[in-house]
DRENLUMZA-871336 format. One record per residue: residue number from 1; residue in one letter; x, y negated, z negated of N, C-alpha, C in turn. Coordinates in steps of 0.2 Angstrom, whole numbers. Last residue first. Example, Ala and Ser with C-alpha at 12.3 -4.5 7.8 and 13.67 -1.06 7.14 Angstrom:
BEGIN
+-----+---------+-------+-------+-------+-------+-------+-------+-------+-------+-------+
| num | residuo |  n_c1 |  n_c2 |  n_c3 | ca_c1 | ca_c2 | ca_c3 |  c_c1 |  c_c2 |  c_c3 |
+-----+---------+-------+-------+-------+-------+-------+-------+-------+-------+-------+
|   2 |       S |    64 |    11 |   -35 |    68 |     5 |   -36 |    64 |     0 |   -39 |
|   1 |       A |    66 |    28 |   -39 |    62 |    22 |   -39 |    66 |    16 |   -39 |
+-----+---------+-------+-------+-------+-------+-------+-------+-------+-------+-------+
***
This chain:
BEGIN
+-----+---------+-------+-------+-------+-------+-------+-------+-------+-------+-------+
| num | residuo |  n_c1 |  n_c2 |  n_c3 | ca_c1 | ca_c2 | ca_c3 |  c_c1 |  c_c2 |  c_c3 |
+-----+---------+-------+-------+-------+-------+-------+-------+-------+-------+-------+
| 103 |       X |   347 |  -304 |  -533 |   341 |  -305 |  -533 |   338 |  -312 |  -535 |
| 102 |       X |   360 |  -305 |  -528 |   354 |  -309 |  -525 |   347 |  -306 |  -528 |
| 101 |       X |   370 |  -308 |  -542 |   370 |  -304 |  -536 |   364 |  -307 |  -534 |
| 100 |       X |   374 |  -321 |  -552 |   379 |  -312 |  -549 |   375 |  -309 |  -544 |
|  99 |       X |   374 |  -336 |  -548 |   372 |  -328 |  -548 |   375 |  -322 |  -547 |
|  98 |       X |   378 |  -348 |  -558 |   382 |  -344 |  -555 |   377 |  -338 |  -554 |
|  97 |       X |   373 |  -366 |  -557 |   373 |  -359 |  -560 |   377 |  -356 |  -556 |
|  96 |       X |   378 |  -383 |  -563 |   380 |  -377 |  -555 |   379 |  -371 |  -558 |
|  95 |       X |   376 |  -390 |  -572 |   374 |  -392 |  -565 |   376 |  -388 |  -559 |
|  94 |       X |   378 |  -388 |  -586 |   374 |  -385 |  -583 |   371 |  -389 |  -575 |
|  93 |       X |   392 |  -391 |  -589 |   386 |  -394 |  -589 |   379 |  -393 |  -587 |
|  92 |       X |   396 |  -376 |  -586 |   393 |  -381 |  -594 |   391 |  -386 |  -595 |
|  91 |       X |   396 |  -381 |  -572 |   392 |  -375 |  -575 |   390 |  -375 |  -583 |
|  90 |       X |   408 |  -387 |  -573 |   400 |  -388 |  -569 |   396 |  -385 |  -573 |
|  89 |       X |   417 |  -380 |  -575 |   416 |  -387 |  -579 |   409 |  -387 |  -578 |
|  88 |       X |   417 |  -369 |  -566 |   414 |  -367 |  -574 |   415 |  -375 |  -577 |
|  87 |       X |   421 |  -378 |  -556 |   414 |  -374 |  -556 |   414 |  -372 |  -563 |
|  86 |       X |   435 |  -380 |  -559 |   431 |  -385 |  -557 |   423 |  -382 |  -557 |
|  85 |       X |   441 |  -368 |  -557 |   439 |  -370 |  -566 |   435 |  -377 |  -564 |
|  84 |       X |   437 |  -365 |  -542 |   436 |  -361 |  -549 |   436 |  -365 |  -558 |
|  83 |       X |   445 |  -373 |  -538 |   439 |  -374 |  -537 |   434 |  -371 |  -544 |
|  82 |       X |   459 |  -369 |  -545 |   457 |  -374 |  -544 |   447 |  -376 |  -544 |
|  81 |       X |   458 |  -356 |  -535 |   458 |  -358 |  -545 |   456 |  -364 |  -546 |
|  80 |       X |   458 |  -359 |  -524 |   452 |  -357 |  -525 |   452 |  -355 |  -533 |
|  79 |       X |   470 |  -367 |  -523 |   464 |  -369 |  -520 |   458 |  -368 |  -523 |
|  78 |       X |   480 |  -356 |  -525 |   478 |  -361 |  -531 |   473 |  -363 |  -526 |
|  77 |       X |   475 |  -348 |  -515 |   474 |  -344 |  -520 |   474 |  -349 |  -525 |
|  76 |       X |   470 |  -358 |  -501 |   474 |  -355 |  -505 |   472 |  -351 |  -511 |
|  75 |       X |   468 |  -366 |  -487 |   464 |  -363 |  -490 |   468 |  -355 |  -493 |
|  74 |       X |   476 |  -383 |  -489 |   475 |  -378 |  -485 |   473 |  -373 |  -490 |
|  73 |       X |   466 |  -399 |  -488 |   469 |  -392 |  -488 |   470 |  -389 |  -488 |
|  72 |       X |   457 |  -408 |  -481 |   460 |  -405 |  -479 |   467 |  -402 |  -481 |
|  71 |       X |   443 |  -407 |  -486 |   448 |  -409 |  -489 |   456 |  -410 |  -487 |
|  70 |       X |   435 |  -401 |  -476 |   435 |  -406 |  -477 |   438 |  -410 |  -482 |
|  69 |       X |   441 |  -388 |  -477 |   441 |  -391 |  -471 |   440 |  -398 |  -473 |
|  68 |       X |   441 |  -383 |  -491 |   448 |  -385 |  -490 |   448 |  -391 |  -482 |
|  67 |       X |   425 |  -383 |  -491 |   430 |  -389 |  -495 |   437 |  -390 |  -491 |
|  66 |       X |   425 |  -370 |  -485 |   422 |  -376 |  -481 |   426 |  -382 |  -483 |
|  65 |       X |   435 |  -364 |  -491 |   434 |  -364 |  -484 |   431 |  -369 |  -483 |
|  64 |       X |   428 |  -361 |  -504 |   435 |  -367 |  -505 |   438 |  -368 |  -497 |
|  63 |       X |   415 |  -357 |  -501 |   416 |  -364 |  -505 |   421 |  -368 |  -502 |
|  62 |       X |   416 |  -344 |  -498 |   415 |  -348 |  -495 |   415 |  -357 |  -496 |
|  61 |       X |   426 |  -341 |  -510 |   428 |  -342 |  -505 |   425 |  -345 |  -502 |
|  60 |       X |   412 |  -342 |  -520 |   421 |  -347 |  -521 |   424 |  -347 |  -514 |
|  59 |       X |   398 |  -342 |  -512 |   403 |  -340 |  -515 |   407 |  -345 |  -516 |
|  58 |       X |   384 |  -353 |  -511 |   390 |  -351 |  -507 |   395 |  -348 |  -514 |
|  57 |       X |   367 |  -358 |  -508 |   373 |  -359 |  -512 |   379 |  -355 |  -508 |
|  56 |       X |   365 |  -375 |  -500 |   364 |  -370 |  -502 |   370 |  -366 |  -506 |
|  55 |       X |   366 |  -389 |  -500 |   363 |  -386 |  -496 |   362 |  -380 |  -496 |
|  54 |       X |   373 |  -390 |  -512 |   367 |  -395 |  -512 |   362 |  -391 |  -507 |
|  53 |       X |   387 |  -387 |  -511 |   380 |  -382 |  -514 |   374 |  -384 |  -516 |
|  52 |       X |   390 |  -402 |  -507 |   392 |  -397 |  -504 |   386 |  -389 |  -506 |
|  51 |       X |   388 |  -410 |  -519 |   386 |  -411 |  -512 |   386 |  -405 |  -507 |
|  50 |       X |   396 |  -402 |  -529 |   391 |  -403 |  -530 |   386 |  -403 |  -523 |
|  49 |       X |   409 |  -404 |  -523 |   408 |  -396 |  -523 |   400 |  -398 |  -524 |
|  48 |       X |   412 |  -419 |  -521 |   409 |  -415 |  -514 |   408 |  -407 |  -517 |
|  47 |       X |   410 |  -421 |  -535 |   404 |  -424 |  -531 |   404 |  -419 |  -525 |
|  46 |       X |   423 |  -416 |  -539 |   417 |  -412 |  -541 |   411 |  -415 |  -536 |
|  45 |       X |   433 |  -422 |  -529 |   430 |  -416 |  -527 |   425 |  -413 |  -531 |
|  44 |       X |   430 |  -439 |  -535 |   429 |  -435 |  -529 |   427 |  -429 |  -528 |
|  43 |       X |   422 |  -436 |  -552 |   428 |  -438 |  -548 |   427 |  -437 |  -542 |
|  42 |       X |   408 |  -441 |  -561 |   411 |  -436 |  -557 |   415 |  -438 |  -553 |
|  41 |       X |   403 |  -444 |  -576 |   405 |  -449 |  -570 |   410 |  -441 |  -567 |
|  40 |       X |   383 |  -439 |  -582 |   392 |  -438 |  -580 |   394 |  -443 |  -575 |
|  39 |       X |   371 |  -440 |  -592 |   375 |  -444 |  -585 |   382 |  -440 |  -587 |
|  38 |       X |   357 |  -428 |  -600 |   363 |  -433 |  -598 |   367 |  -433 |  -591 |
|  37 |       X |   347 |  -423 |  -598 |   347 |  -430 |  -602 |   354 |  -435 |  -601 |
|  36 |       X |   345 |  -412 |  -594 |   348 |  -409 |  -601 |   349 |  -417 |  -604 |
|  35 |       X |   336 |  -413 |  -583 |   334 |  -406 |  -589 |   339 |  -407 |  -593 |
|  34 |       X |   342 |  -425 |  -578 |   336 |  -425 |  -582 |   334 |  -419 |  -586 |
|  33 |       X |   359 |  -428 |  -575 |   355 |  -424 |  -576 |   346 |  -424 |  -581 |
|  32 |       X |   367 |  -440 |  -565 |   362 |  -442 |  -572 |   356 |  -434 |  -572 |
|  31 |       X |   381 |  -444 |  -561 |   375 |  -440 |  -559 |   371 |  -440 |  -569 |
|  30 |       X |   391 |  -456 |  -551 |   388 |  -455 |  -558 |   382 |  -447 |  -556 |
|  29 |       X |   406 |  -456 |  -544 |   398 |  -454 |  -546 |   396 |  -453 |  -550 |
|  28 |       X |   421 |  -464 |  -535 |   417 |  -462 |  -539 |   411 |  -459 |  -540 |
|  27 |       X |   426 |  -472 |  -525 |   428 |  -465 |  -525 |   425 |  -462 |  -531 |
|  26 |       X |   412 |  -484 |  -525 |   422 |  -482 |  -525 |   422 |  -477 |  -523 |
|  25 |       X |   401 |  -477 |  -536 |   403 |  -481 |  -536 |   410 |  -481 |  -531 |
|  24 |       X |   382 |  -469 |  -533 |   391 |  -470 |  -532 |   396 |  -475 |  -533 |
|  23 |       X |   373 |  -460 |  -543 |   374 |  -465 |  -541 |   380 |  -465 |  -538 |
|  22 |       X |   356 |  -447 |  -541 |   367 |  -449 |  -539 |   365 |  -458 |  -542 |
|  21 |       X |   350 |  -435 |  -551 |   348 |  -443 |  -550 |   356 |  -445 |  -549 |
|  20 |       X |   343 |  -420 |  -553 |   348 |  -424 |  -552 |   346 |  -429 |  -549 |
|  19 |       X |   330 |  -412 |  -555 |   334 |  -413 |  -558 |   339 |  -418 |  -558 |
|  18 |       X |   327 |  -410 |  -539 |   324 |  -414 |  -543 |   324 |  -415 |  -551 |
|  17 |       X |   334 |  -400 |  -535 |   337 |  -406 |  -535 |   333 |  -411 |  -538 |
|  16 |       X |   341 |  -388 |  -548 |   336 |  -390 |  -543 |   336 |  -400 |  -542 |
|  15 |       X |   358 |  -383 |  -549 |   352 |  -383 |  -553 |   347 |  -387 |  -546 |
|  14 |       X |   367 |  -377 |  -536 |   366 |  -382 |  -540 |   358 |  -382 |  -544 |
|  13 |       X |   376 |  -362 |  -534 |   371 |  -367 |  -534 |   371 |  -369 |  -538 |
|  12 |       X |   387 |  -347 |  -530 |   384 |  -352 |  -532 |   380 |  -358 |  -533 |
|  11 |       X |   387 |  -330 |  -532 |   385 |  -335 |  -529 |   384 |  -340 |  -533 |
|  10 |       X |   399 |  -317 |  -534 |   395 |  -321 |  -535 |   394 |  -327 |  -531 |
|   9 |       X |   400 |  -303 |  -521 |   403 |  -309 |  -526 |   397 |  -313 |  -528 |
|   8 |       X |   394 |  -285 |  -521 |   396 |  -295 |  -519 |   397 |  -300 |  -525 |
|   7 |       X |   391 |  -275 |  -528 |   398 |  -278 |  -526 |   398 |  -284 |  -522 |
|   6 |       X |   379 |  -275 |  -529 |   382 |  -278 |  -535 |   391 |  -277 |  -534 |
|   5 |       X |   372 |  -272 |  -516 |   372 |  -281 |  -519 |   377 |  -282 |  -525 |
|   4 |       X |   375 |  -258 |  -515 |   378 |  -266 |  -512 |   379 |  -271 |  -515 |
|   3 |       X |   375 |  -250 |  -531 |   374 |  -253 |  -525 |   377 |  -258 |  -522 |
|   2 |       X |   383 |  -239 |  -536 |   384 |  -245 |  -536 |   380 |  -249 |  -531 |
|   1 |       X |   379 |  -223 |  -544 |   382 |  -226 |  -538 |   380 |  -233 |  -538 |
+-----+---------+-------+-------+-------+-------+-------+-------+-------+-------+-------+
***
């Protein structure tokens, strides 16, 4: 039988923050990863999904609710595909891991 934990959705986070160094420019950001050496230019909503799982981490849905409010989008199915290939971009930067469950 399956326990709980492993039917929750995944969770996700930003690598630790003493890894990441912001810049801003505009509607722009720079993020300059120290564990892998490199700088990315991030667009608006990467920077606020980044910003955003800064505080902790959150499901996709949880995610695309809080986002859609301060994006003011409404909170969709493209919404949270959208968020969605925005997060595995992340994630092969390795700047947002994904947990499958909480241990």
């Amino acid at each position: 039988m399956l326990s709980s934990a492993s039917n929750r959705p995944p969770l996700y986070e930003v690598c630790p923050a003493d890894k990441l160094v912001w810049a801003h420019w505009e509607a722009d950001s720079s993020l300059y990863h120290r564990g892998t050496g490199e700088t990315h230019l991030l667009s608006p909503l990467p920077t606020e999904i980044v910003r955003t799982l800064e505080r902790g981490p959150l499901t996709l849905t949880e995610l695309a609710a809080v986002l859609a409010g301060v994006c003011e989008t409404p909170d969709s199915a493209d919404w949270q595909d959208k968020l969605g290939r925005i997060l595995g971009d992340l994630m092969a930067l390795e700047i947002v891991d994904r947990r499958d469950d909480e241990d």
